[in-house]
Structures are given as C-alpha cells and as structure tokens.
DRENFI-305999 format. One record per atom (N, C-alpha, C): x, y, z. Coordinates in steps of 0.05 Angstrom, whole numbers, plus 5000, padded with zeros to 4 digits. Layout:
N
XYZ
...
//
This chain:
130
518650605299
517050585275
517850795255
518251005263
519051205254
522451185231
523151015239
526250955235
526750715212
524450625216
523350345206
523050495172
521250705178
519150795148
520650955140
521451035155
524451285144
526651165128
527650925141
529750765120
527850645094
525550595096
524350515063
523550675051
523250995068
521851165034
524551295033
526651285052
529251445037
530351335021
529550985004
531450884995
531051024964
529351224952
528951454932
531051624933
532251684961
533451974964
532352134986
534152314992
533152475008
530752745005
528252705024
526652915015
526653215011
525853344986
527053524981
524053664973
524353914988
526854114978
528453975017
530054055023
531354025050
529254175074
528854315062
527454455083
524954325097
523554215079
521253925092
522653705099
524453625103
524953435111
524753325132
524353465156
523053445187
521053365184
518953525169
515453465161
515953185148
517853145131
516852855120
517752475133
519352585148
521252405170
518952425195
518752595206
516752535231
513752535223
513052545206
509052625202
508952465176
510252415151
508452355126
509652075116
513152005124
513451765118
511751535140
511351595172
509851445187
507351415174
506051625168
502851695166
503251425135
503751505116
503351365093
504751055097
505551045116
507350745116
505550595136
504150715148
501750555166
499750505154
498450805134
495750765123
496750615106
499550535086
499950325058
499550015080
499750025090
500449665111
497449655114
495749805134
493149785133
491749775106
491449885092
489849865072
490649575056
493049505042
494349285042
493148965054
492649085085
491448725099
488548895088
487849075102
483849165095
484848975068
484549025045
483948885013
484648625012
486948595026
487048195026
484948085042
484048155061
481748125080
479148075061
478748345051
476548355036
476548085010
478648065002
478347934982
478347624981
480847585000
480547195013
478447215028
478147315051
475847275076
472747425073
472847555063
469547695053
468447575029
470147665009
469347664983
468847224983
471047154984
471646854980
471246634996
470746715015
470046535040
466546605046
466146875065
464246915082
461546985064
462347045035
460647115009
459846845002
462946604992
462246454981
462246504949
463446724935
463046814909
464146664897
463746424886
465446234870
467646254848
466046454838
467046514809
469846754814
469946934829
470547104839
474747004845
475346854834
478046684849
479846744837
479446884804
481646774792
484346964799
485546964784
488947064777
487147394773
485747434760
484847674747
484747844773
482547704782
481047834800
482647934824
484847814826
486747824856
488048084848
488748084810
490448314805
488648504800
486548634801
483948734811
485948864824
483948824850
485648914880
488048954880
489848834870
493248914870
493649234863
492549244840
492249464825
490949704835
488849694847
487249854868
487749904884
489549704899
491549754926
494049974918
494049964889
497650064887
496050344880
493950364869
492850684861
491950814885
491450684905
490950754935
493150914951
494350744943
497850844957
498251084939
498451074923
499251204903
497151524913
495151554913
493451774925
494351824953
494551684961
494551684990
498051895000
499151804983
502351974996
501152234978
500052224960
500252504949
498352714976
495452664978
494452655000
496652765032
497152615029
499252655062
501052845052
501752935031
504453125025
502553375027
499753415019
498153625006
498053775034
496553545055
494453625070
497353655104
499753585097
501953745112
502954025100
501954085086
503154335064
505154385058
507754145050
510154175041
509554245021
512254395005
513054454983
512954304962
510354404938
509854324918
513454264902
513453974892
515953914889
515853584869
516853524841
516753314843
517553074857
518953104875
519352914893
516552814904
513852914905
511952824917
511052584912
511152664869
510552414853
512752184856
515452214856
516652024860
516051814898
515951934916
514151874942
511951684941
509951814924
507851704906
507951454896
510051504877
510651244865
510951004876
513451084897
514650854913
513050704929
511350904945
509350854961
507050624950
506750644921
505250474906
506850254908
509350234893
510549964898
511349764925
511150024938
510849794969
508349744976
506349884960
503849694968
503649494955
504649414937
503949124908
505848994929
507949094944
509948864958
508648764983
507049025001
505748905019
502548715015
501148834985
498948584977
500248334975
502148284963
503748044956
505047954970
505848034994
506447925023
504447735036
502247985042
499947875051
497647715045
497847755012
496347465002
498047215005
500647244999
501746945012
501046835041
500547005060
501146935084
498146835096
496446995083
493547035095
491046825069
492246745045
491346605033
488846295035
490646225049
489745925067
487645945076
486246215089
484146165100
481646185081
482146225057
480246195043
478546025026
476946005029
475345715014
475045634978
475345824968
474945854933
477245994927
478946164946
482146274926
482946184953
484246014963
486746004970
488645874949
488445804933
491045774908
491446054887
489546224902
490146494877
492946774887
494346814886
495046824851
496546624840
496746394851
498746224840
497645884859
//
C-alpha cells in the first residue's frame, strides 16, 4: 500500500526538504491516501445512498448538487494533507501546499471514479452527473 501511494504523491517530485522524506513515504503519503479514498466513498455514499435514495430528496439530483460535494471533497483533501504534514512535524516547506494540492485532485478523481461506479444504486440521481 505503501508503494502504491508513494508512486501517486511522488508524481509532484520528490519530498522536500530530503530530510522528511522517510516521514512522508512511510506515515503521511499512506495516512492521506487512505483518509482521501475514504472520505471520497463516505460523500458518494452520502449523496447517492442517503441523501437520494434512503431520504428520498427529490429535488436534491442535479449536476449542481453532485458538484457540491465534488468540491467539498477536494477542500477536504486539500485540509487534510496539510493536517497530516502539521501534526507529523515536518518541515514547514512549500512543498506541503503543493501535496495539498495534488491530494485535492486525486480526490475530484476518486469522487468521479466513485460516482460512476456506485451511481446505480440510486433512485432520483443515478443519471447525475451526466
């Protein structure tokens, strides 16, 4: 797993300064590449199967609303690596924000994975986002 999350947050570069780079390979790319995947299905969950199904919220379906959550998912991520860099106490560095960043865009990749895949089961958005 470790080897897995390590080849997708290195595709930025290598973590710097060098000297964290142990801390960010064994503790913060796993930590943030688990909590982005989890949080990712948690919000598609919430949004096909709670919100749209088990609610019943009719109105609640559209294009908008999915990118709602997309968006909230990617500011999640986005806190969340900063978070895991803070609370390991690496070296204040912008590399954190770039981490950050990326970490956001693989959450919009893993919402948009997972609303394709998990869509169907919903009763009022399974045609949303498309």
């Amino acid at each position: 797993m470790k080897a897995l999350f390590r080849s997708l947050y290195e595709i930025i570069g290598a973590p710097q300064p060098p000297a964290d780079t142990p801390v960010y390979r064994d503790v913060i790319f796993p930590n943030i590449g688990l909590l982005n995947l989890g949080i990712s299905l948690a919000l598609v969950l919430v949004f096909y199967y709670l919100i749209n199904r088990a609610l019943g919220v009719a109105t609640f379906n559209k294009g908008r609303h999915w990118a709602l959550f997309l968006v909230l998912n990617a500011l999640i991520a986005f806190v969340i690596a900063i978070w895991q860099a803070n609370a390991q106490q690496v070296t204040e560095h912008s590399y954190i924000y770039w981490l950050a960043t990326w970490n956001a865009i693989l959450g919009l990749f893993w919402f948009f994975i997972l609303s394709l895949i998990l869509r169907k089961g919903s009763t009022n958005a399974s045609t949303t986002p498309f």
